[in-house]
PAROMI-585981 format. One record per residue (C-alpha): residue number from 1; residue in three letters; z, x, y. Coordinates in steps of 0.2 Angstrom, whole numbers, m for minus. Each point is the difference from the previous one (the first is absolute). Example, Ala and Ser with C-alpha at 12.3 -4.5 7.8 and 13.67 -1.06 7.14 Angstrom:
BEGIN
(1,'ALA',(39,62,m22))
(2,'SER',(m3,6,17))
% end
This chain:
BEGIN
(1,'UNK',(61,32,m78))
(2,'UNK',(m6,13,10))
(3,'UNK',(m6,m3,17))
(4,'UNK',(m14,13,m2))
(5,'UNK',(m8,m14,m9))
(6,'UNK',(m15,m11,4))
(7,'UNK',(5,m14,14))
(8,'UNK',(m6,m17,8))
(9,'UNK',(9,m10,11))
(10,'UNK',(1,m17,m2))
(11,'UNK',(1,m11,14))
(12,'UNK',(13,m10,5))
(13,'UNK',(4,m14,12))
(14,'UNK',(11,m11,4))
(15,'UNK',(m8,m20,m4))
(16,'UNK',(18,m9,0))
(17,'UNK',(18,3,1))
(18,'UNK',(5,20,m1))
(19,'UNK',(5,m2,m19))
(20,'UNK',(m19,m5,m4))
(21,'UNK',(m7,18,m3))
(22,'UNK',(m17,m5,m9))
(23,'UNK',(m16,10,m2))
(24,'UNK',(m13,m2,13))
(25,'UNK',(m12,12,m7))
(26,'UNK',(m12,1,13))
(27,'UNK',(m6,m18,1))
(28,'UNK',(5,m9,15))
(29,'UNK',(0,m18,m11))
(30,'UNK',(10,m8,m10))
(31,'UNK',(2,8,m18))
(32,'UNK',(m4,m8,m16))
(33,'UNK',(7,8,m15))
(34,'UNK',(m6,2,m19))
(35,'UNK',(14,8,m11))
(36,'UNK',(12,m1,17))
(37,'UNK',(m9,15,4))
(38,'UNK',(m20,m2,7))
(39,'UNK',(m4,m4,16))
(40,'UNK',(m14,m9,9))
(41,'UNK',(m6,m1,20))
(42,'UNK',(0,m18,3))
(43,'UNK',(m5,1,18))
(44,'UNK',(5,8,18))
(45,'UNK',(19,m5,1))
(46,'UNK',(5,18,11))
(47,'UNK',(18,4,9))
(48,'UNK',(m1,10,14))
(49,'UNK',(15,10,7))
(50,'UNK',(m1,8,18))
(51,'UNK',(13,8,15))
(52,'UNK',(10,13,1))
(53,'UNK',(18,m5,4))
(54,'UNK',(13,15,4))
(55,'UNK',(14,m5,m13))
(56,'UNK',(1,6,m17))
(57,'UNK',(5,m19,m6))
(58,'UNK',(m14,m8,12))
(59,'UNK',(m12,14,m10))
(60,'UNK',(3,m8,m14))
(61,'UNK',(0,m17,5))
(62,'UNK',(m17,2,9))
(63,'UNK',(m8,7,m15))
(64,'UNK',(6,m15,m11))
(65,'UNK',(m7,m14,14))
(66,'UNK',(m15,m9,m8))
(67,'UNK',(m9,m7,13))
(68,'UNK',(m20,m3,3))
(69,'UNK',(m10,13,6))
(70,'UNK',(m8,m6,18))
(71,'UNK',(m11,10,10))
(72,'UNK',(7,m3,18))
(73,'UNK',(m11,m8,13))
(74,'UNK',(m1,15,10))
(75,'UNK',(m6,13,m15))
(76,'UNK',(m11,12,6))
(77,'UNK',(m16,m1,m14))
(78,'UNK',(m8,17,m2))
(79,'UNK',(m19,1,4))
(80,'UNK',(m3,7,m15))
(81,'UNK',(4,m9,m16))
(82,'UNK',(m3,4,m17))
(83,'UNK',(m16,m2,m4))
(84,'UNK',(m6,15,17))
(85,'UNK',(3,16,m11))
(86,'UNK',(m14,12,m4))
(87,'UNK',(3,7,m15))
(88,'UNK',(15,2,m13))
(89,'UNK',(12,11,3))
(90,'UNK',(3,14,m15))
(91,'UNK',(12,12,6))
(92,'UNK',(16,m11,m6))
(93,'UNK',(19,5,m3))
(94,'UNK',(12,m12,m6))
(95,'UNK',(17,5,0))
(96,'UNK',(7,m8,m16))
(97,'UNK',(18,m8,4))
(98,'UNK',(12,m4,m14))
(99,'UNK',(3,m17,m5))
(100,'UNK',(m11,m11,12))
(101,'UNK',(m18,m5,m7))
(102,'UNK',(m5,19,1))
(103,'UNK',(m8,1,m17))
(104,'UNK',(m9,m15,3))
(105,'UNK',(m7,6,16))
(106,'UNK',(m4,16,m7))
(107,'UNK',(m9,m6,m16))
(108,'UNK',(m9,m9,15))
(109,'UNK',(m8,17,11))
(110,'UNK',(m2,11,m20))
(111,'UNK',(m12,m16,m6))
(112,'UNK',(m9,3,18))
(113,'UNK',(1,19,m4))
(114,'UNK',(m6,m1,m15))
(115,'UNK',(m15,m12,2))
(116,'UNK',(m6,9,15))
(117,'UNK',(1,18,m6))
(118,'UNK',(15,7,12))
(119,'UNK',(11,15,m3))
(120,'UNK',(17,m4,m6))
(121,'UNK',(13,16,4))
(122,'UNK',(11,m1,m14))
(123,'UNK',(16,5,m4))
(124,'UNK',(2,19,m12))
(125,'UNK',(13,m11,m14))
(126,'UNK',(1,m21,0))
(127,'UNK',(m5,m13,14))
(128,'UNK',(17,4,8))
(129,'UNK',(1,15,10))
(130,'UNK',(16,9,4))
(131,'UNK',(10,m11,12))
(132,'UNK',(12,9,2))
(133,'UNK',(m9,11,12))
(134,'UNK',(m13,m3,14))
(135,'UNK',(m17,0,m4))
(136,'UNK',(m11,16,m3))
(137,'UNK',(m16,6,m7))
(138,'UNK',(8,10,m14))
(139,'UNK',(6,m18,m8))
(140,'UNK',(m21,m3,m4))
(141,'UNK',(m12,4,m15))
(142,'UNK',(m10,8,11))
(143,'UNK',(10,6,14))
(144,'UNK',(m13,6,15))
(145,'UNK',(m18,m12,m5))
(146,'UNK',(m8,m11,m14))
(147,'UNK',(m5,4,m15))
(148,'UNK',(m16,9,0))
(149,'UNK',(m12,m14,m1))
(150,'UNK',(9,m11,10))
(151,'UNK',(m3,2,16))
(152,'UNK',(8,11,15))
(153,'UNK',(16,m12,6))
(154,'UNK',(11,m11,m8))
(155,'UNK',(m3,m18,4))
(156,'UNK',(16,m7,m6))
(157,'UNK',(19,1,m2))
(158,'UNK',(7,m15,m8))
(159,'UNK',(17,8,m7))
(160,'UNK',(19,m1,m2))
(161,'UNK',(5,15,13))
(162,'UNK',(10,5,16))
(163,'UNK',(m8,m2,14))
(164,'UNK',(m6,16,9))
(165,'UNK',(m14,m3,12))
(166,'UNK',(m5,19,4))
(167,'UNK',(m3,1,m20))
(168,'UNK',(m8,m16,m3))
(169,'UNK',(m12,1,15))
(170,'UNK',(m5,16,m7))
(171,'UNK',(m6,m6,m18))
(172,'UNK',(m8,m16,8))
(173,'UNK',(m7,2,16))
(174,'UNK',(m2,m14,13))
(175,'UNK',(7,m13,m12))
(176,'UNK',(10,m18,3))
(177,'UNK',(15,0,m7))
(178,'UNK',(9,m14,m6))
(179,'UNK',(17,m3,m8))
(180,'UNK',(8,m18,m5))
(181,'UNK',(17,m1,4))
(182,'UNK',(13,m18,m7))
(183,'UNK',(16,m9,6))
(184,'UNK',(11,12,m3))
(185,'UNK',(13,m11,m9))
(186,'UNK',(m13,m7,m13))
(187,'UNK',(m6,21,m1))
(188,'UNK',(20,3,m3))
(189,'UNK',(1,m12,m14))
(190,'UNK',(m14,4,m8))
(191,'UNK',(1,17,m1))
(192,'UNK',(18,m2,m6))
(193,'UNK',(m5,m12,m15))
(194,'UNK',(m17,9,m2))
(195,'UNK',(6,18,m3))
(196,'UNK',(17,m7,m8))
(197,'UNK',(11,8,12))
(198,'UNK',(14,m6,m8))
(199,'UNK',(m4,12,m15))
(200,'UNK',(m5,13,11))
(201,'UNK',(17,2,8))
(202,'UNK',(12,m5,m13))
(203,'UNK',(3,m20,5))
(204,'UNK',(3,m13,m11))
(205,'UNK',(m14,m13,1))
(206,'UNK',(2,m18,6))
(207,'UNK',(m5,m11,13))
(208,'UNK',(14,10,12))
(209,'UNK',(m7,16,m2))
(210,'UNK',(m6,1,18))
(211,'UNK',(15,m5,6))
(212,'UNK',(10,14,m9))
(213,'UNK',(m13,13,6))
(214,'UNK',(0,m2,18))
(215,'UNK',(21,m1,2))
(216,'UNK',(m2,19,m3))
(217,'UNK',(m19,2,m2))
(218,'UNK',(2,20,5))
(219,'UNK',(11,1,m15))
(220,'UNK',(m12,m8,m11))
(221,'UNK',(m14,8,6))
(222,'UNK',(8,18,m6))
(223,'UNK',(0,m5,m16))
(224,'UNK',(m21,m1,m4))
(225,'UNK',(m7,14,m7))
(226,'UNK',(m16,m3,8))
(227,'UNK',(m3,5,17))
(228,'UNK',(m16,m12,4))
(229,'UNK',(11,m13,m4))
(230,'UNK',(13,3,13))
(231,'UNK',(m12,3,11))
(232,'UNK',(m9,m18,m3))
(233,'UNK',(18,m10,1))
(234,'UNK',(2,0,18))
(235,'UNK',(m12,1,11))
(236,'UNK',(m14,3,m11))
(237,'UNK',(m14,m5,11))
(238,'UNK',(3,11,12))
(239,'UNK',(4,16,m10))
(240,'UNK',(m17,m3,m7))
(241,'UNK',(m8,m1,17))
(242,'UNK',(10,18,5))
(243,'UNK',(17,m4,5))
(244,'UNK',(12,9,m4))
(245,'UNK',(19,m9,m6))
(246,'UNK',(12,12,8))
(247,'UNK',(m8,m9,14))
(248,'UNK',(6,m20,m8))
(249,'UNK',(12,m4,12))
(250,'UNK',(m10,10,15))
(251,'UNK',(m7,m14,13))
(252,'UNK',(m9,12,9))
(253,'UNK',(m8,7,m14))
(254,'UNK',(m3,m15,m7))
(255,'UNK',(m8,m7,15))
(256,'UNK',(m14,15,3))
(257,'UNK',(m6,2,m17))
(258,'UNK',(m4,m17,0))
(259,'UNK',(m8,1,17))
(260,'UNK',(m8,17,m8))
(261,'UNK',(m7,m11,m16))
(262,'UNK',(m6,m13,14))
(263,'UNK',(m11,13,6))
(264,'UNK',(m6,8,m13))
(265,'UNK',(m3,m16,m15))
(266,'UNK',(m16,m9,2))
(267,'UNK',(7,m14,m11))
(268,'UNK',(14,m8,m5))
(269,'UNK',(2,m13,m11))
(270,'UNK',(14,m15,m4))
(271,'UNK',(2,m2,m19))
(272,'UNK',(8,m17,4))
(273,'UNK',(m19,m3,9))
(274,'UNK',(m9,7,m12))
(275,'UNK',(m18,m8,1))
(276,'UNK',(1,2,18))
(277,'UNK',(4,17,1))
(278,'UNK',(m15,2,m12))
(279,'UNK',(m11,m8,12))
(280,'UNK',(6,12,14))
(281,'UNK',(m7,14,m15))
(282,'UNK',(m14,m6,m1))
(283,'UNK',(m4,m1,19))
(284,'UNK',(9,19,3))
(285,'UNK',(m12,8,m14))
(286,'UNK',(m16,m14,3))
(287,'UNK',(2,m4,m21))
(288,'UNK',(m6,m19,m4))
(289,'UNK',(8,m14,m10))
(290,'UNK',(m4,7,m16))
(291,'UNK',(8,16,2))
(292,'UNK',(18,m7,2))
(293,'UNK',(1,m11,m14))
(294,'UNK',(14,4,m10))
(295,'UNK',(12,m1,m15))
(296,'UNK',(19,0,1))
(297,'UNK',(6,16,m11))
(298,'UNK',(16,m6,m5))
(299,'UNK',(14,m13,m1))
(300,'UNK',(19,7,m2))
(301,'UNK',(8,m7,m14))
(302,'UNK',(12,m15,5))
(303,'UNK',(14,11,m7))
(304,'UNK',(m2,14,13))
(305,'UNK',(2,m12,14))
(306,'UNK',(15,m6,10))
(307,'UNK',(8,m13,11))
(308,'UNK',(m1,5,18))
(309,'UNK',(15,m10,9))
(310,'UNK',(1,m1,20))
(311,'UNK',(13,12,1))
(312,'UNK',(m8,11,m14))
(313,'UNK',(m16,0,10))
(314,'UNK',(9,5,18))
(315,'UNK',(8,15,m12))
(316,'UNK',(m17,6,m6))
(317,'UNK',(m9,m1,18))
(318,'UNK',(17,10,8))
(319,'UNK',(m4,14,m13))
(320,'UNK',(m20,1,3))
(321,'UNK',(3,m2,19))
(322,'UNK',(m15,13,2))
(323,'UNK',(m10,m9,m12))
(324,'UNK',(3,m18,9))
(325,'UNK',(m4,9,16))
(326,'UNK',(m17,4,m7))
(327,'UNK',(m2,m15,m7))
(328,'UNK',(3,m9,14))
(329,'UNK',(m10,10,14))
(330,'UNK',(m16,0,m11))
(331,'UNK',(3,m19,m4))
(332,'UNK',(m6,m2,19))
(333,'UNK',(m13,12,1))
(334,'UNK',(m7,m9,m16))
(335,'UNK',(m2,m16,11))
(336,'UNK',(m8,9,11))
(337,'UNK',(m14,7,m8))
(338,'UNK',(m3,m20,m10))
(339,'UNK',(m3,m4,18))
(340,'UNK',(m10,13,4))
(341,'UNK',(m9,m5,m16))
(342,'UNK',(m12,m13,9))
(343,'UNK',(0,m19,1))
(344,'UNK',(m7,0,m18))
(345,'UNK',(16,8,m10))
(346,'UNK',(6,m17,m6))
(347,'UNK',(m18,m5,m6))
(348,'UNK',(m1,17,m7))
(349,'UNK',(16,m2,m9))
(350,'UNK',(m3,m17,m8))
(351,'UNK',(m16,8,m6))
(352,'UNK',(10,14,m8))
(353,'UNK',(11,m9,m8))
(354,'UNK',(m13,m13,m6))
(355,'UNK',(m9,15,m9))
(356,'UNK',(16,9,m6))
(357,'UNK',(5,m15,m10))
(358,'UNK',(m16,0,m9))
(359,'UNK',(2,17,m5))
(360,'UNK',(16,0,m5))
(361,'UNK',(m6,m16,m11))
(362,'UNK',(m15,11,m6))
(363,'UNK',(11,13,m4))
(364,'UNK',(17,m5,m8))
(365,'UNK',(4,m4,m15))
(366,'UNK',(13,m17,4))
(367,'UNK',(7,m1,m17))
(368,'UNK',(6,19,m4))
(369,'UNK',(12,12,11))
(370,'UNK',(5,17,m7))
(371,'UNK',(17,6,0))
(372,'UNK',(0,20,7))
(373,'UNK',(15,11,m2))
(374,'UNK',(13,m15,3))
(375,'UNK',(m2,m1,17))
(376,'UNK',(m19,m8,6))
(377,'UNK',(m8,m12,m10))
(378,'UNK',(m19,2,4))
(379,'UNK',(m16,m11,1))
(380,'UNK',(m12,2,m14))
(381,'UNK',(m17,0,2))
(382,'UNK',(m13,m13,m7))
(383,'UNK',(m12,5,m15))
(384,'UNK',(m18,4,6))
(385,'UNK',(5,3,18))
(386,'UNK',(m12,6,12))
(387,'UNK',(1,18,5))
(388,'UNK',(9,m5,20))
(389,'UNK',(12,m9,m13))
(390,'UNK',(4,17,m10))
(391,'UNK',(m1,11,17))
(392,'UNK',(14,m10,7))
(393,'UNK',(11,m2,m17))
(394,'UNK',(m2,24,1))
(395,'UNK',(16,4,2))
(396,'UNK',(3,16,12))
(397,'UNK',(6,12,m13))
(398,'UNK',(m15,m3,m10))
(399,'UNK',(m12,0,16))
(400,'UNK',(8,18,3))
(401,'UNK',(m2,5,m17))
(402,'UNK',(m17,m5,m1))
(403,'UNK',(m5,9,14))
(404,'UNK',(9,16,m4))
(405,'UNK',(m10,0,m14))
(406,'UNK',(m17,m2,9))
(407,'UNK',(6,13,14))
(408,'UNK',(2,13,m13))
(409,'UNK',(m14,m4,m9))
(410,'UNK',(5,m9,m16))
(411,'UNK',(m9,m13,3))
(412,'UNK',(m15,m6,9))
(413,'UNK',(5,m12,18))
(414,'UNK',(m2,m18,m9))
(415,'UNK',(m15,m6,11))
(416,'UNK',(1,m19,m11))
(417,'UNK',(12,m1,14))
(418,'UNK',(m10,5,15))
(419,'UNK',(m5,m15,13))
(420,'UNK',(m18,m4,m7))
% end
């Protein structure tokens, strides 16, 4: 399976002893299952990971601690909470991480994109642009403006590419820019099942596959024909977000782009806290309730996942050290900003999930999955779903291919989708 294919990350967490790896796709409640395969939100059950020890092993631990979230007594609470903003933000660029609730999040800002009129910059081939080199205007349909018709600025990048700020900041002025990032062990054993790396590198398959690749994962790694895999394997995250990995074991280049990407990201969100980072969206861009409903875009298959040990797990962080390091620094700054949030957050997060359970009930069907390309079983709509319902189940590629279409002028803009 080629990497250059279409993605989601599923998330993970941990909800027992290490050896229970189970889908937690995006609902913070228990699961339900029709098939051994559907899920259900059954309520506000959240895990909440926070600190940044110095050790590689203490890393890993302190990502895998399940405690409660508490605000502490002495929280500053921002003056201004989410319901002060003005007017909604429309100059938007997502930077679309591999493996970690991306697709989601993006179907999320082209529904908002869609149903408001906002001008999408797209990609010259598929919805993947070449990652294999930073960002630039030549990668575009239109490479300098919009379409004719369409306005003088692009309003929104929501796209797999490297990130380049010079570039990016020159085909959407002024915008936010948000980016999701995971624990990097989940990311790594995702990715690894996900894309079948096994295949890809000439492995045999089996619950010890991991453990075969990282004794000589440089080896491995040689073997894969395709370059945007080798280049997801370790340290993914942060190649995405402009690093460069002849720079993996380099502390101090580790430590200023992240202090660089601190400066520069407006946002950036925790898959394993995913409803809370999409309140933090909401309040950054002044969206409402509504526009941040959602729909999970894929299960993996239970035979692309694998048994994550203790000692597997301390391999796996040792070899995305830049990536833990990441994860690990924007995991405190996240807290910060819930904080800064206002005294209403957990009110506001109750209410969210109170409404996203009714849409996912409005909009699933819970008898049927379908199985897609042997490695993500996906949810199927219900018959006679309303038209937020279809918004939500568009996949990205046929977003972009719609809108290629209407940017050229094969088609007229689909106004039936347009916010009446």
């Amino acid at each position: 399976m080629a990497c250059s294919k279409k993605v989601f990350g599923t998330i993970v967490v941990i909800v027992g002893p290490l050896s229970y790896i189970m889908l937690y796709m995006f609902y913070p409640g228990t699961w339900n299952t029709v098939h051994s395969m559907i899920p259900r939100y059954n309520g506000p059950e959240v895990t909440k990971m926070k600190g940044k020890p110095s050790q590689i092993d203490e890393k890993y631990t302190n990502m895998m601690k399940t405690t409660d979230y508490k605000k502490p007594l002495n929280a500053p609470l921002s003056s201004t909470n989410a319901g002060t903003c003005r007017k909604p933000e429309t100059q938007i660029i997502f930077l679309k991480t591999h493996k970690t609730a991306s697709t989601t999040t993006n179907t999320i800002i082209q529904t908002y994109g869609l149903r408001h009129k906002l001008v999408f910059a797209l990609p010259r081939g598929n919805h993947i642009m070449d990652e294999n080199k930073y960002f630039s205007r030549d990668m575009l349909l239109f490479k300098m403006k919009p379409p004719r018709g369409f306005g003088r600025v692009y309003n929104v990048i929501a796209n797999h590419l490297r990130y380049n700020r010079t570039e990016l900041d020159k085909v959407v002025p002024r915008a936010k820019y948000i980016t999701i990032i995971r624990n990097p062990v989940r990311r790594f054993e995702s990715t690894f099942g996900y894309y079948d790396i096994p295949r890809q590198v000439h492995l045999r398959p089996g619950n010890n596959a991991i453990d075969k690749f990282l004794v000589n994962p440089e080896y491995y790694m040689k073997r894969s024909q395709s370059v945007m895999c080798r280049n997801q394997i370790r340290n993914g995250m942060m190649y995405t977000l402009g690093f460069n990995h002849k720079h993996d074991k380099n502390q101090d280049v580790i430590k200023k782009t992240i202090q660089k990407l601190d400066s520069e990201l407006d946002l950036v969100m925790l898959t394993e806290y995913y409803d809370e980072s999409l309140l933090l969206m909401k309040k950054l861009l002044c969206w409402t309730f509504e526009d941040i409903l959602y729909i999970p875009k894929g299960y993996r298959s239970k035979d692309r996942r694998y048994k994550i040990t203790a000692s597997l797990a301390k391999k796996i962080a040792q070899w995305n050290d830049a990536d833990v390091q990441l994860y690990n620094h924007f995991n405190q700054t996240f807290w910060k900003k819930v904080e800064e949030y206002g005294p209403d957050f957990d009110k506001d997060l109750a209410k969210f999930r109170k409404m996203q359970s009714q849409f996912y009930d409005k909009c699933v069907d819970p008898a049927r999955t379908q199985r897609y390309q042997k490695r993500e079983d996906r949810l199927i709509m219900r018959k006679y779903a309303p038209v937020d319902c279809k918004l939500a189940f568009f996949r990205v590629y046929n977003f972009h291919h719609m809108l290629r279409n209407v940017y050229i002028g094969k088609m007229p803009y689909p106004k039936h989708y347009l916010v009446k």
